[in-house]
C-alpha positions in Angstrom: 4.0 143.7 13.3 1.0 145.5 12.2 -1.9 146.9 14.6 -5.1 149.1 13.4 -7.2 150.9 15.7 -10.8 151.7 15.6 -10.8 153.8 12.5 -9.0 151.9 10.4 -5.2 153.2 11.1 -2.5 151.6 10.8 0.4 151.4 12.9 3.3 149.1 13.8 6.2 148.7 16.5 8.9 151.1 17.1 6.7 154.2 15.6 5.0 156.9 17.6 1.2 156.6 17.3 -1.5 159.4 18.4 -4.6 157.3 19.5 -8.3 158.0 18.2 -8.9 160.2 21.9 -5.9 161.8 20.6 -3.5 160.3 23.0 0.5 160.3 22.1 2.4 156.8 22.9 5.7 157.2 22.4 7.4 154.7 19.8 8.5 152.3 22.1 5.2 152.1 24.0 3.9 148.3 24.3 1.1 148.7 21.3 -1.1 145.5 23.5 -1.8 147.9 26.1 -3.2 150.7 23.8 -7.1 151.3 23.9 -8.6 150.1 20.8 -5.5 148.7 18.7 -6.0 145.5 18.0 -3.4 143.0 16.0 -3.4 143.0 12.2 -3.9 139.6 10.6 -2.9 139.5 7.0 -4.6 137.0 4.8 -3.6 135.4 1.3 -5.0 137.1 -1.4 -6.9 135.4 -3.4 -6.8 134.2 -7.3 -9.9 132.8 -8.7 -12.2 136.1 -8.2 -11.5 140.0 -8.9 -9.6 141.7 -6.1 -11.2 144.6 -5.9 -9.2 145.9 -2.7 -9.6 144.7 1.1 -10.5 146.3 4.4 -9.8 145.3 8.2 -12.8 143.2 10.1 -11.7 143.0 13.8 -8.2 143.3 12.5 -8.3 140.6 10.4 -7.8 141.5 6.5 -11.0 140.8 4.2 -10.5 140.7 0.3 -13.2 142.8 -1.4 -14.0 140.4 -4.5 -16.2 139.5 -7.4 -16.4 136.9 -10.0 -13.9 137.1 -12.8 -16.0 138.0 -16.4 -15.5 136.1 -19.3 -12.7 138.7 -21.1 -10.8 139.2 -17.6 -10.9 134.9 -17.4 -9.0 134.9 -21.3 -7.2 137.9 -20.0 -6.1 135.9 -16.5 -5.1 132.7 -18.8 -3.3 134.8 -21.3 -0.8 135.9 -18.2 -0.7 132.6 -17.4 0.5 130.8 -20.8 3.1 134.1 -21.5 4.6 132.8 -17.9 5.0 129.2 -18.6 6.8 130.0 -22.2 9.1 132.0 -20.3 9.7 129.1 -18.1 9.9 126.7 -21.2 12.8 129.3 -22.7 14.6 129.5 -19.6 14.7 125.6 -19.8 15.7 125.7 -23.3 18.6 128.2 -22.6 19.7 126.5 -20.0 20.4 123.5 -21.5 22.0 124.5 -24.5 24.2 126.7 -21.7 25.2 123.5 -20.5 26.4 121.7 -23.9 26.8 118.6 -25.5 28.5 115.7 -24.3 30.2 113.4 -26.6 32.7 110.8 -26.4 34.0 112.5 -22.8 34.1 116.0 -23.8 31.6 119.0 -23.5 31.0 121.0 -26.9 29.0 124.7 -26.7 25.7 125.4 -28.4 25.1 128.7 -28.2 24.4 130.6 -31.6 27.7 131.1 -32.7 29.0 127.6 -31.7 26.0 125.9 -33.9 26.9 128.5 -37.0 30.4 126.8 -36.9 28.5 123.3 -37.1 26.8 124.2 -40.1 29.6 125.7 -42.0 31.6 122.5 -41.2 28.5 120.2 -43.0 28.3 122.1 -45.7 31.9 122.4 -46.3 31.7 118.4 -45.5 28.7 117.6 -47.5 30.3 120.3 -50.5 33.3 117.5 -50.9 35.8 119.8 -48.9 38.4 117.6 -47.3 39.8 118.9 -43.6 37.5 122.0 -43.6 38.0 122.4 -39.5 41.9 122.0 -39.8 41.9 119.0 -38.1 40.4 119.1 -34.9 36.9 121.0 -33.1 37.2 122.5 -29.8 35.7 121.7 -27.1 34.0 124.1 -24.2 37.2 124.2 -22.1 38.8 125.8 -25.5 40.8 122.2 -25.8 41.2 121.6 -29.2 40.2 117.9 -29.7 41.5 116.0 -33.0 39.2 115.1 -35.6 39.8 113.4 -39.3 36.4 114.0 -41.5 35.1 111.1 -40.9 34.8 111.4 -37.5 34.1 115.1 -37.2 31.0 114.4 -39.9 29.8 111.8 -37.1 30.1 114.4 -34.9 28.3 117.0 -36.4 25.4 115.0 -37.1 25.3 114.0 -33.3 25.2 117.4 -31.7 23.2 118.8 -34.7 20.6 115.9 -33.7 20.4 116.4 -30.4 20.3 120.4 -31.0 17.3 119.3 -33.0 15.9 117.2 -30.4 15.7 120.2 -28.0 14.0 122.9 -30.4 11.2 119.9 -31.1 10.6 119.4 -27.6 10.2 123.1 -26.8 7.8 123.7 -29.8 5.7 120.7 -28.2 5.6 122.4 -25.1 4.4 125.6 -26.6 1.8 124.0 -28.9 0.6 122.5 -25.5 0.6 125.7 -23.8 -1.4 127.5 -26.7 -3.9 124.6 -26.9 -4.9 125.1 -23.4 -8.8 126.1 -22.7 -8.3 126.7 -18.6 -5.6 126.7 -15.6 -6.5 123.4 -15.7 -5.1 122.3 -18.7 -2.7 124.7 -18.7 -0.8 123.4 -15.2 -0.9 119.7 -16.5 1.8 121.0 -19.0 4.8 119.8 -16.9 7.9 121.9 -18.8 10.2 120.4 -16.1 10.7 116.8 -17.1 11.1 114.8 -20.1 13.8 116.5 -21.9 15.9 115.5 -24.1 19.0 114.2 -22.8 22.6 112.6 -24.0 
């Protein structure tokens, strides 16, 4: 717990403290009964106006403000947007950390995982018969049998839903860029409406 005394010192429990007569009170000495020291109340700092520091008034903190100019507004909202697309990739990577579901089984999507889709198209799509060997493995590294057929419907299902995730994060960010003010900018809601399967 904070205290301040008369001239603006601080000083909390369990530390020594000389007063402003130049009185010693040992660390353990009750800081209520002190001449002058008075209880600290912190207050929330404020985020529509220019902090320019605070003081103490009575013991209770004041912000020392002033209104935002037009460059340090873009400059605020700038923060702002760079924030949210974090959020909206941290969304994004954790869903492709969590995989694709299909027909019971879980299948990864990170980089390497979709590279091994592609290959399998275009060896697919090229005319090449059994270009996986038989069978695609799933995240628990079970190797799950496929003929073409089936591995081509497959492929087109996690590459759609793959798909389906990089379109909704480009609408989120086209959202965020679009947005004028903190107003438009929180009715982006980068928590619901993903895609799903």
């Amino acid at each position: 717990m904070l205290y301040i005394d008369t001239e603006g010192n601080l000083t909390e429990n369990n530390k020594s403290y000389t007063g402003t007569d130049g009185t010693k009170y040992p660390r353990n000495f009750p800081r209520n009964e002190i001449p002058g020291l008075v209880e600290v109340v912190l207050t929330e700092k404020p985020t529509d106006v220019k902090v320019l520091g605070h003081h103490f008034e009575e013991g209770v903190q004041v912000w020392d403000t002033r209104p935002f100019n037009p460059t340090e507004k873009t400059d605020l909202l700038l923060v702002a947007k760079n924030l949210k697309k974090k959020e909206i990739a941290t969304l994004h990577k954790d869903k492709l950390i969590q995989g694709f579901n299909y027909l019971g089984d879980n299948y990864q999507m990170d980089p390497a995982s979709m590279a091994t889709v592609n290959n399998f198209m275009t060896g697919l799509s090229a005319g090449f018969e059994n270009p996986h060997g038989g069978y695609y493995r799933n995240s628990n590294n079970v190797n799950v049998l496929m003929n073409d057929t089936e591995l081509r419907e497959f492929l087109i299902a996690i590459g759609v839903y793959y798909g389906q995730l990089r379109g909704y994060v480009h609408g989120l960010k086209d959202s965020v860029k679009a947005a004028k003010n903190q107003t438009e900018l929180d009715a982006v809601d980068v928590s619901s409406g993903w895609p799903s399967n």
